[in-house]
N, C-alpha and C positions, 0 to 999 in steps of 0.2 A: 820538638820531642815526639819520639812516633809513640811512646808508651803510654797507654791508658789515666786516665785521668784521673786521681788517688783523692785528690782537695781539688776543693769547689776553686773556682775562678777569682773569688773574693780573698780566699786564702793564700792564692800564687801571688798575690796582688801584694800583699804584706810583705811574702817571702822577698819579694824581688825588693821592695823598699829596705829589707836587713840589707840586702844583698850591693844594694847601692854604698852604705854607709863605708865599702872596703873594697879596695884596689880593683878593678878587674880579674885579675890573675889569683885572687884571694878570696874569691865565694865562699869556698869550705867554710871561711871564717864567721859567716852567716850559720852554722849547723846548729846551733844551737835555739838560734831564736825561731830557726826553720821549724824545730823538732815542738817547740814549747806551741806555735800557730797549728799543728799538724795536730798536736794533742789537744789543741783548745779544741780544735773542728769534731775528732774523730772519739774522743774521751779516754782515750788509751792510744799509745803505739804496737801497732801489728805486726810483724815482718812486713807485711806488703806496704804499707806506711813506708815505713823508716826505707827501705830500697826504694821506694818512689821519692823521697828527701835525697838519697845518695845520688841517684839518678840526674834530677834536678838540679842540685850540688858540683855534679863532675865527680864527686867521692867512689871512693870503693866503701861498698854495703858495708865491711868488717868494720870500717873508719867509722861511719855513722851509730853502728850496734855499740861500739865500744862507747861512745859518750852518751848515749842513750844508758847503757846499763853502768854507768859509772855514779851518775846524780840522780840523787832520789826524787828529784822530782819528774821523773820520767815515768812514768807509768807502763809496765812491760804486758801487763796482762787487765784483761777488762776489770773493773772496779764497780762500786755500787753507785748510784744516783748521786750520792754525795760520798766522799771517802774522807777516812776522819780528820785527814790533815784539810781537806777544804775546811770540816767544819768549823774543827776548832779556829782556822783561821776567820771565817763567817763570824763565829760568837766571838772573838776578841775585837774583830775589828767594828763590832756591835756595841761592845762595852764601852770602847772610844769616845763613839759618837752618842752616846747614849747620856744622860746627865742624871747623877745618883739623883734617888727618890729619896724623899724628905718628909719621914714621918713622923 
């Protein structure tokens, strides 16, 4: 791929593992788990992002954009240090593991 490097080397590493799970001729079908690796690394998707997944992919950008801004768990625009759906997912999964106090 002659286009500039968007995710770390550790990151293409995962992608290509999605990428294995489905046919040859069926990458696209990776775009998802591509877009969720992409978002771990980078904390939001960019434009420049999500075209460097399309790229990677074999997709047309528009193909990528569209399931990016389709599921909320995609992040379009930067976000704060923690955003409230991480948290509240942090404190539920806190309460879990946690064992009521016994006073």
């Amino acid at each position: 791929m002659n286009a500039p490097m968007v995710l770390s080397p550790e990151a293409l590493a995962k992608i290509d593992q999605a990428i294995a799970k489905y046919p040859p001729d069926q990458r696209q079908s990776a775009v998802m788990a591509a877009l969720t690796i992409a978002q771990d690394e980078k904390g939001w998707l960019s434009t420049e992002t999500m075209d460097f997944v399309a790229r990677y992919l074999g997709m047309q950008p528009i193909a990528v954009y569209e399931v990016a801004s389709f599921y909320t768990m995609y992040d379009l625009k930067p976000v704060g240090s923690t955003s409230s759906r991480s948290a509240r997912i942090f404190r539920a999964r806190s309460r879990a593991r946690t064992p009521p106090r016994r006073t």
